[in-house]
C-alpha positions as CSV (number, residue, x, y, z in Angstrom):
1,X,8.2,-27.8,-13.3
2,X,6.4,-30.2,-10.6
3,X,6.6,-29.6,-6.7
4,X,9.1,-31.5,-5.0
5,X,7.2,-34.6,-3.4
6,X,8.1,-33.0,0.4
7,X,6.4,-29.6,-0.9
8,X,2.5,-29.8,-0.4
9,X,0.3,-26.9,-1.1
10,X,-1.2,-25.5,1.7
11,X,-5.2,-25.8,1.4
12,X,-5.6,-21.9,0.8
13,X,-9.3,-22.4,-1.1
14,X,-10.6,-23.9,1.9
15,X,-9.8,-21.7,4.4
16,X,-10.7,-18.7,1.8
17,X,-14.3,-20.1,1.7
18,X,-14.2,-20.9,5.7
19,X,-13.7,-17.1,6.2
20,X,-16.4,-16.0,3.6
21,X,-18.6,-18.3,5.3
22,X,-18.0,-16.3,8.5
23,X,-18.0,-12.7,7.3
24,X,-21.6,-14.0,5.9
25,X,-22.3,-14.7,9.3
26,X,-21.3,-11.6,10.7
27,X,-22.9,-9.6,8.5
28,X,-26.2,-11.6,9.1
29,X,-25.8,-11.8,12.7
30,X,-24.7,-7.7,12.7
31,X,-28.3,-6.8,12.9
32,X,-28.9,-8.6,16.3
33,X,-26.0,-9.0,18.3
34,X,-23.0,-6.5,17.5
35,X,-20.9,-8.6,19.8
36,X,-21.4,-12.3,17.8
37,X,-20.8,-9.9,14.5
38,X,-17.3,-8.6,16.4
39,X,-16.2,-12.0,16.9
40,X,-17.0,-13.4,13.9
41,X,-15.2,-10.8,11.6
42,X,-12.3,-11.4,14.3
43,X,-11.8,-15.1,13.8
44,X,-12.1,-14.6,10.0
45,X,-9.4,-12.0,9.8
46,X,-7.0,-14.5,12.0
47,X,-8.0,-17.0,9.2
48,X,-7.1,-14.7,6.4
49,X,-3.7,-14.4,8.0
50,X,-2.8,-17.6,8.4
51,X,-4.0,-18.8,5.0
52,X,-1.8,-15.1,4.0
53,X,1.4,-16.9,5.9
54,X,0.7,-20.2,4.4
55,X,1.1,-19.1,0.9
56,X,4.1,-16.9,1.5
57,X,5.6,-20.2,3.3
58,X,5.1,-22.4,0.5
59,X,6.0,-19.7,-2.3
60,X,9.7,-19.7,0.0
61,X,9.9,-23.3,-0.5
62,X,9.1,-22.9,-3.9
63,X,11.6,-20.7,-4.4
64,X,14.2,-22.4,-2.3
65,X,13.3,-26.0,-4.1
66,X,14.0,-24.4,-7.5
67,X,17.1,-22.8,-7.0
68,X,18.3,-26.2,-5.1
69,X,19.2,-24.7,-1.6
């Protein structure tokens, strides 16, 4: 069954790699400033979350597209 035409994907592989790319950075930058480190593992765990939301959100609409409510 194909996704309604209103029902887009959300772009979760991009947003995977964006926070990969930043817990690379933090883990590089850990040796020389603990604080840049901090920050960057912070902003990649609010990523994680909202690319977490974004596929619960579009499973729902999944769900509610196939059963027709």
């Amino acid at each position: 069954m194909s996704n309604p035409p209103d029902v887009q994907p959300p772009d979760v592989q991009r947003a995977l790699d964006h926070c990969m790319t930043n817990i690379k950075g933090a883990s590089e930058a850990m040796a020389d400033d603990m604080y840049d480190a901090a920050m960057r593992l912070g902003a990649a765990e609010m990523m994680l979350a909202s690319a977490s939301y974004a596929v619960h959100k579009h499973a729902a609409q999944l769900t509610q597209a196939q059963s027709g409510t």
